[in-house]
C-alpha positions as CSV (number, residue, x, y, z in Angstrom):
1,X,0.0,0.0,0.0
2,X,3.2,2.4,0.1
3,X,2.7,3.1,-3.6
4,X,-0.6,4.2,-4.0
5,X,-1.8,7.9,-3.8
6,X,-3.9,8.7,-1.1
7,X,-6.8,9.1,-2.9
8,X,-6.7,5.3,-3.7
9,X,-5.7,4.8,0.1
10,X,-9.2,6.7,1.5
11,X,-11.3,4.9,-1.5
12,X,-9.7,1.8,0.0
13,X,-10.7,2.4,3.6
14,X,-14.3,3.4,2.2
15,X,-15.3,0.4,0.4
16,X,-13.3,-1.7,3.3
17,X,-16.2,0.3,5.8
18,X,-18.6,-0.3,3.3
19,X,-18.4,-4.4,2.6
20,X,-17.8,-4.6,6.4
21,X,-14.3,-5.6,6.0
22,X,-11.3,-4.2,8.3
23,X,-10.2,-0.8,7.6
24,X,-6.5,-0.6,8.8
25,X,-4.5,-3.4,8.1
26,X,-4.1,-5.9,12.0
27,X,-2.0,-8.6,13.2
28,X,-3.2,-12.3,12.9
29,X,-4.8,-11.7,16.8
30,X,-6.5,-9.4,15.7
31,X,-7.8,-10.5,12.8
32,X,-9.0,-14.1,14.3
33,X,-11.3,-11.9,16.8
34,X,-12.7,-9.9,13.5
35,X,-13.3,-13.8,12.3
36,X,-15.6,-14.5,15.3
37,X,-17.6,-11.6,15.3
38,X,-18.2,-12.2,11.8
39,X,-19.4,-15.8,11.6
40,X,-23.2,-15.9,13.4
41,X,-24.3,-16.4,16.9
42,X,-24.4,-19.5,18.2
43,X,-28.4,-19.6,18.7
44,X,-29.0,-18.3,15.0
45,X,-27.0,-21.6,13.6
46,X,-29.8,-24.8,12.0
47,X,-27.7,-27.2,14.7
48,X,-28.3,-25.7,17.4
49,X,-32.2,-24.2,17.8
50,X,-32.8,-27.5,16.0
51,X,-31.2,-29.9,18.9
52,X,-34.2,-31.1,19.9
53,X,-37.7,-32.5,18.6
54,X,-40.2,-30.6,18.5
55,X,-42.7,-31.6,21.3
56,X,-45.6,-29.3,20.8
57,X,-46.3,-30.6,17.5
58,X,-45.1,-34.6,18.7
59,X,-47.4,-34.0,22.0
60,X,-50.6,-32.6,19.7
61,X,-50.2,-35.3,17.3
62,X,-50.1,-38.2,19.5
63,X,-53.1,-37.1,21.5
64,X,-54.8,-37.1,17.9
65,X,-53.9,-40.6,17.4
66,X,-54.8,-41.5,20.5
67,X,-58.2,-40.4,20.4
68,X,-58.5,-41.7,17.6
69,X,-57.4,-44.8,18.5
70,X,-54.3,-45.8,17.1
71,X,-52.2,-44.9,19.6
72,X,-51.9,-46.0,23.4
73,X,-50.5,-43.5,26.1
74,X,-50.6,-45.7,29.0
75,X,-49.4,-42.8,31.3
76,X,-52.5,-40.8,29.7
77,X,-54.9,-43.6,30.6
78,X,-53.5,-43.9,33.9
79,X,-54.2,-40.0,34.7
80,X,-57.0,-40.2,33.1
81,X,-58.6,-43.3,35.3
82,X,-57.0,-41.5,37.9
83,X,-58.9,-38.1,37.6
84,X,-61.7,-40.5,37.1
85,X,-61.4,-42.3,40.6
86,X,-60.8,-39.0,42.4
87,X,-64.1,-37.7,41.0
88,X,-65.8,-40.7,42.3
89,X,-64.3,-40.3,45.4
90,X,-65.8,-36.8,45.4
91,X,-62.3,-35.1,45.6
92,X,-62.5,-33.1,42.4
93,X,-62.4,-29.6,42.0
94,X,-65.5,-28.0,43.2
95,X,-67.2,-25.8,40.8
96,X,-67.7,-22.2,40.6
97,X,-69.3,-20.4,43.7
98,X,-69.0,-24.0,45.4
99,X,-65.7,-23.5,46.7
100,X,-64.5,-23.1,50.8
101,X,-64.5,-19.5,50.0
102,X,-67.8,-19.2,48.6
103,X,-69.4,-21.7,51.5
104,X,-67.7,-19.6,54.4
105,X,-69.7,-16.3,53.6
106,X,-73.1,-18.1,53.7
């Protein structure tokens, strides 16, 4: 860059600003910390926010199989029987107006 007229030196710098590149020429040290600023952040990259399944989608699809039938949840059907029992038992949750609250004031 010693040659060139400084003109050519300050059109340098501004398309160097311009296409996000260094402006004034840095060491290998500095330049590897210019690298990692550049590449994206970690939670922007596929591999990462795509880790794991999706479980809304898996957890709304199997409870359409399963009430349709082709698909068997036996934790499901053991809350399920187990809400059931507790409403036998009379311990389910009372409902509006009918609560300890509501029974106090009366």
């Amino acid at each position: 860059m010693a040659g060139l007229s400084s003109y050519a030196l300050r059109m340098a710098r501004l398309s160097s600003q311009i296409f996000g590149e260094v402006v004034h020429p840095t060491n290998s040290k500095s330049m590897k910390v210019v690298q990692l600023f550049q590449e994206p952040p970690m939670a922007k990259k596929k591999e990462v926010y795509d880790w794991y399944p999706q479980h809304r989608i898996y957890y709304a699809l199997t409870q359409k199989l399963r009430f349709m039938g082709l698909f068997r949840d036996e934790h499901e059907d053991f809350k399920e029987e187990m809400r059931r029992l507790r409403k036998l038992r009379g311990k389910g949750t009372p409902k509006k107006g009918e609560g300890k609250r509501a029974t106090k004031k009366k």
